[in-house]
C-alpha positions in Angstrom: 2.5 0.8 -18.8 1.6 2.6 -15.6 -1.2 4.9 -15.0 -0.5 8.1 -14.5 -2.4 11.0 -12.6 -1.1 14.8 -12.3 -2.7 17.3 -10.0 -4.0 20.4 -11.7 -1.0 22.4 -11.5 1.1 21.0 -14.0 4.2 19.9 -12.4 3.2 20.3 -8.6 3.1 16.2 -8.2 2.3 13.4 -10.4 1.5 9.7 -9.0 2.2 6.5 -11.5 0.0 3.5 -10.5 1.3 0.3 -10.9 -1.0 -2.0 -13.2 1.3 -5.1 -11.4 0.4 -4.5 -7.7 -2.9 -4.1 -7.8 -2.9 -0.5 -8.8 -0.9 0.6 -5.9 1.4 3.6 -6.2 4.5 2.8 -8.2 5.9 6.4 -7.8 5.4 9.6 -6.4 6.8 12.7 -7.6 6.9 15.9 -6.3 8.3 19.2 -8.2 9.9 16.2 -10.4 11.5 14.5 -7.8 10.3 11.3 -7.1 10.2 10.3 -3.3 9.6 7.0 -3.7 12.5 4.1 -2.5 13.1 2.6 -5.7 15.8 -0.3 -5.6 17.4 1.0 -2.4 15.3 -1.5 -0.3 15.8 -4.8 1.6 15.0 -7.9 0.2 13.3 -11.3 1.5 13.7 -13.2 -1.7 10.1 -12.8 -2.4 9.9 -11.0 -6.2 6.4 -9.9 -5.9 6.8 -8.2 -1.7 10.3 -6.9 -4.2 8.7 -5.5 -6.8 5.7 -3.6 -4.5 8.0 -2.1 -1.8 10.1 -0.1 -4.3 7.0 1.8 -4.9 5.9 4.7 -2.8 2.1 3.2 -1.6 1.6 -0.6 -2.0 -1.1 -3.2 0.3 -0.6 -5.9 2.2 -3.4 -8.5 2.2 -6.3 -9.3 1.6 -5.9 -12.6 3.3 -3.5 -13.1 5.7 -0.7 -10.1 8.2 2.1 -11.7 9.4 5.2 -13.1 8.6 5.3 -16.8 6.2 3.9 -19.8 8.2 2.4 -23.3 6.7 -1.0 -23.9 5.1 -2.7 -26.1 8.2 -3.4 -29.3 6.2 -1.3 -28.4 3.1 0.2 -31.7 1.9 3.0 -29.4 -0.3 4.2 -27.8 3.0 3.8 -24.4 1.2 3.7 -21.2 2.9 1.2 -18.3 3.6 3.0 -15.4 1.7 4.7 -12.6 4.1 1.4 -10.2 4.8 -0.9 -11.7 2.2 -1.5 -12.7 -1.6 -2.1 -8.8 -3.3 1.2 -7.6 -3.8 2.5 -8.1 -7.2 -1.0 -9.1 -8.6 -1.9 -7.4 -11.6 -5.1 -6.0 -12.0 -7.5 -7.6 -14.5 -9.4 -4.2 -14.9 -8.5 -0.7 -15.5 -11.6 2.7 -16.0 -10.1 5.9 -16.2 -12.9 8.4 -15.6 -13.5 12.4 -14.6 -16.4 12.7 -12.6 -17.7 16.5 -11.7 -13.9 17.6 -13.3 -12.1 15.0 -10.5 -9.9 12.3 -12.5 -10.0 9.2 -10.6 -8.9 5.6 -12.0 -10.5 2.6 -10.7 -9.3 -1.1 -11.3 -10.5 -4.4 -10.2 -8.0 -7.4 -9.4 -8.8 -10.8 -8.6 -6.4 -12.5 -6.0 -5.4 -16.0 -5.6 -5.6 -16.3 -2.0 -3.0 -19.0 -0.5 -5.6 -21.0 0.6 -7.3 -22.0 -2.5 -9.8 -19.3 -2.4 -10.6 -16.0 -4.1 -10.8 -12.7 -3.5 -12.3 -10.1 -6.0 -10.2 -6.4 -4.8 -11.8 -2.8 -6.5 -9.8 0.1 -6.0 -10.6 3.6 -6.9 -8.3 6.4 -6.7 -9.3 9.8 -6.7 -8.2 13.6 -6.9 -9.7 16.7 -6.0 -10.9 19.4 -8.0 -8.6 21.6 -6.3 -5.7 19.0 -6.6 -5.3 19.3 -2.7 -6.5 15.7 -1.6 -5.6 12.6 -3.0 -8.5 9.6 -1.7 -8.6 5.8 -2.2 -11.3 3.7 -1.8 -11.2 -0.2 -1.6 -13.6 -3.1 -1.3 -12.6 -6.6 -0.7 -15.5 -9.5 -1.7 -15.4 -13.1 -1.0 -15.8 -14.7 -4.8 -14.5 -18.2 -3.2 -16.3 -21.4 -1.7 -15.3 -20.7 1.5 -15.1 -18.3 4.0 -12.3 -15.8 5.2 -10.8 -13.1 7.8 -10.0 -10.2 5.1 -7.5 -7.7 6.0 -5.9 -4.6 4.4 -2.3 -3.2 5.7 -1.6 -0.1 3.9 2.7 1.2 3.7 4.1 4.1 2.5 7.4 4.5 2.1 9.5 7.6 1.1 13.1 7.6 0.2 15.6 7.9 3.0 18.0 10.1 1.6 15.6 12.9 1.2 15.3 12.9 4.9 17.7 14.5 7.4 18.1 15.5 11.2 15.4 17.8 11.3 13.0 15.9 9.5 10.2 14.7 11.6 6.6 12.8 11.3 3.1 13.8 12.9 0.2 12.1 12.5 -3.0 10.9 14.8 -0.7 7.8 15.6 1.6 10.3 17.5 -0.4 11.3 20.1 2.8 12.8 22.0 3.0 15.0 18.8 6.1 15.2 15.9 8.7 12.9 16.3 11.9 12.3 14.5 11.3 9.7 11.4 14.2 7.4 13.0 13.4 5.9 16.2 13.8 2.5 18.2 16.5 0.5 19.8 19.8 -0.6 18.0 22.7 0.1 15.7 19.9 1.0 12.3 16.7 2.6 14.0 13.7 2.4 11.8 10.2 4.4 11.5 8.0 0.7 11.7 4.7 0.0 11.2 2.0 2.1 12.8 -1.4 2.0 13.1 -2.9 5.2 11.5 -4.3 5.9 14.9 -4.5 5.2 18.5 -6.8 2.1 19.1 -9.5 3.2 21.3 -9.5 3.3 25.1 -10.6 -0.2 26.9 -14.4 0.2 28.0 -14.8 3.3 25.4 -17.5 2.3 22.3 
C-alpha cells in the first residue's frame, strides 16, 4: 500500500508515496485531479525505469546518470541500468511521524548498486504547518567494500494533457524568464531535463 500525505486543507492536494521506488512520489493530486502521467508514458523495456516514471516525482541514481553501458571487467557483459540502480527499489523501512504538528514520512532503502556494491538511501519527506511547502531531504552512504561517485537526478513529470498553449514553466533554470513547456527541434518537442539552476559563471566561487 502507498503512503499517503494530505495537506491541511482537506482536499486541496494529497501526495501517495510509492513504497516500490524508494518512496518517490507515485501520485499527485490536486483538487482530486491527479497530475501525474500514469500509463501514458514511453517505454525502454526496463519494468523498474516503467514502473517509476508513471509516477509524478521519482530519482535517478545513486550510482550511475547516463544511458546503459557495460560493467568494465564484467565477465556476464551486463549493463549499468539507464540513470542508476534506485528506481523500482522498495524501501526496507517506513516511520511515519508529526514533528511540531508537521507530518513527514521517512524511509530508508538499501540499493544494489550494479557494480557489486551497496548503497544505504534515507529519505524524509516533509509538510508544513501551513500545508504551503512540501520538502525532501536525502542522504546517500557508502555501506559497500568499495568506493563510489554517488549521484541523485531528481524528475518530475506532470501529465500532458492538462497542459495547453498557454501553459508555460519558470523556474531559476530559465534565466530568460517563462517559457512555453514544449520546446526543442523536431516533429514531437519536449520540455528535457534541466538542471534546477544555472551552473555558476567560470572563475565565480
Amino acid at each position: 500500500m502507498p503512503i499517503r500525505i494530505s495537506s491541511v486543507d482537506e482536499g486541496a492536494f494529497q501526495i501517495l508515496l510509492d513504497r516500490q521506488s524508494a518512496l518517490d512520489i507515485g501520485a499527485f493530486a490536486v483538487d482530486g485531479a491527479d497530475i501525474s502521467p500514469g500509463i501514458a508514458i514511453p517505454s525502454d523495456g526496463d519494468p523498474r525505469i516503467d514502473h517509476a516514471l508513471q509516477g509524478f516525482f521519482f530519482t535517478c541514481g545513486p550510482d550511475h546518470i547516463r544511458h546503459p553501458e557495460p560493467i568494465d571487467g564484467d565477465p556476464d557483459g551486463r549493463l549499468f541500468p539507464l540513470h542508476g540502480s534506485l528506481c523500482g527499489t522498495p524501501v526496507s523501512r517506513t516511520e511515519m511521524a508529526d514533528t511540531d504538528d508537521v507530518p513527514n514520512c521517512f524511509a530508508e532503502t538499501r540499493v544494489t548498486l550494479a557494480d557489486g556494491g551497496e548503497a544505504l538511501f534515507e529519505r524524509r519527506w516533509a509538510i508544513s504547518g501551513d500545508a504551503s511547502e512540501v520538502t525532501l531531504f536525502d542522504r546517500v552512504t557508502n555501506i559497500g567494500q568499495t568506493a563510489f561517485a554517488p549521484m541523485l537526478m531528481y524528475h518530475m513529470n506532470i501529465g500532458g494533457w492538462l497542459c495547453g498553449a498557454e501553459t508555460m514553466i519558470s523556474g531559476d533554470m530559465f534565466p530568460d524568464g517563462p517559457r512555453h513547456w514544449l520546446f526543442g527541434e523536431g516533429r514531437a518537442p519536449i520540455s528535457a531535463c534541466r538542471l534546477a539552476r544555472p551552473p555558476p559563471m567560470a572563475g565565480r566561487k
